[in-house]
N, C-alpha and C positions, 0 to 999 in steps of 0.2 A: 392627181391620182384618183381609180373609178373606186366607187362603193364594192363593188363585186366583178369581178369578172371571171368567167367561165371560157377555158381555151381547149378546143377539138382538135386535135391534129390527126390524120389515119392516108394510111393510103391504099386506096379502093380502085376499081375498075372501072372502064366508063360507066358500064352497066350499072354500078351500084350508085355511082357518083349522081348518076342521072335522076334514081329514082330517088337518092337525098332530098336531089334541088327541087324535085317534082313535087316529093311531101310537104319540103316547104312552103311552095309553089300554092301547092291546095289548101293548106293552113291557112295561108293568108288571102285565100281569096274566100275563105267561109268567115268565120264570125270575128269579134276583136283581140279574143283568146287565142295564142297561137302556141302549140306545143311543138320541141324541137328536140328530136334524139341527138343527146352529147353524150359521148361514152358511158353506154350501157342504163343512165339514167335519161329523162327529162324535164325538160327545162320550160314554163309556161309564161308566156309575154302576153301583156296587154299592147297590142301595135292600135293606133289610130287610122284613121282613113286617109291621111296624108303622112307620108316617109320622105325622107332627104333618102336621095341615092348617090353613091359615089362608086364607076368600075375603072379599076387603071390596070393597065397589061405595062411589065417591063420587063426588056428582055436584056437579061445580062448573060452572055456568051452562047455559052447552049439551055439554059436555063431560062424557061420560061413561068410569069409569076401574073395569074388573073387573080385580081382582089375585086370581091364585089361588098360592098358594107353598106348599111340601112343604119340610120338614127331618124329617130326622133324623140320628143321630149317627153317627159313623163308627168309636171306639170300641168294643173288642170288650168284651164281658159274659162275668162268670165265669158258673159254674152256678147262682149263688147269685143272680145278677141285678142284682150289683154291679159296677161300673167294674173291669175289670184293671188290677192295679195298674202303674205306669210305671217303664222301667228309667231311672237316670239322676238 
C-alpha cells in the first residue's frame, strides 16, 4: 500500500493532451523540482537525474490502453551508491 497517491483521470483532446505531456516534458528537462497540474491543483516532485521507465500499449477489442510510468526512489545514496543507512 503507497504513502499517498494522487489519481488524474480527464479526457482531453489531442491538442490538449499534447501540451500536458509537453509541460511535463519541460519540467523535467529544467531543474530536479518538477511541478505537475492534477485536477485544478499542483503537485511538486523532487525527480532525480536517473528514472526507471516502463510503456505497455494493450489492446483489448476496440479499446486501446498506453500506460507510460516513471519511478524512482526517494531514498538518499551515500557516496558509495549505497542506500543511507536508516535512523530508528
Amino acid at each position: 500500500m503507497s504513502d499517498v497517491k494522487i489519481e488524474h483521470k480527464a479526457v482531453m483532446n489531442r491538442a490538449e493532451l499534447a501540451q500536458w505531456i509537453a509541460d511535463v516534458g519541460k519540467a523535467l528537462s529544467g531543474g530536479g523540482t518538477v511541478a505537475i497540474r492534477l485536477d485544478g491543483s499542483t503537485v511538486e516532485l523532487e525527480v532525480p537525474d536517473r528514472v526507471r521507465v516502463e510503456a505497455e500499449v494493450e489492446v483489448d477489442g476496440d479499446e486501446i490502453e498506453l500506460e507510460l510510468e516513471l519511478k524512482w526512489s526517494t531514498a538518499r545514496k551515500t557516496e558509495k551508491g549505497s542506500k543511507a543507512a536508516s535512523a530508528g
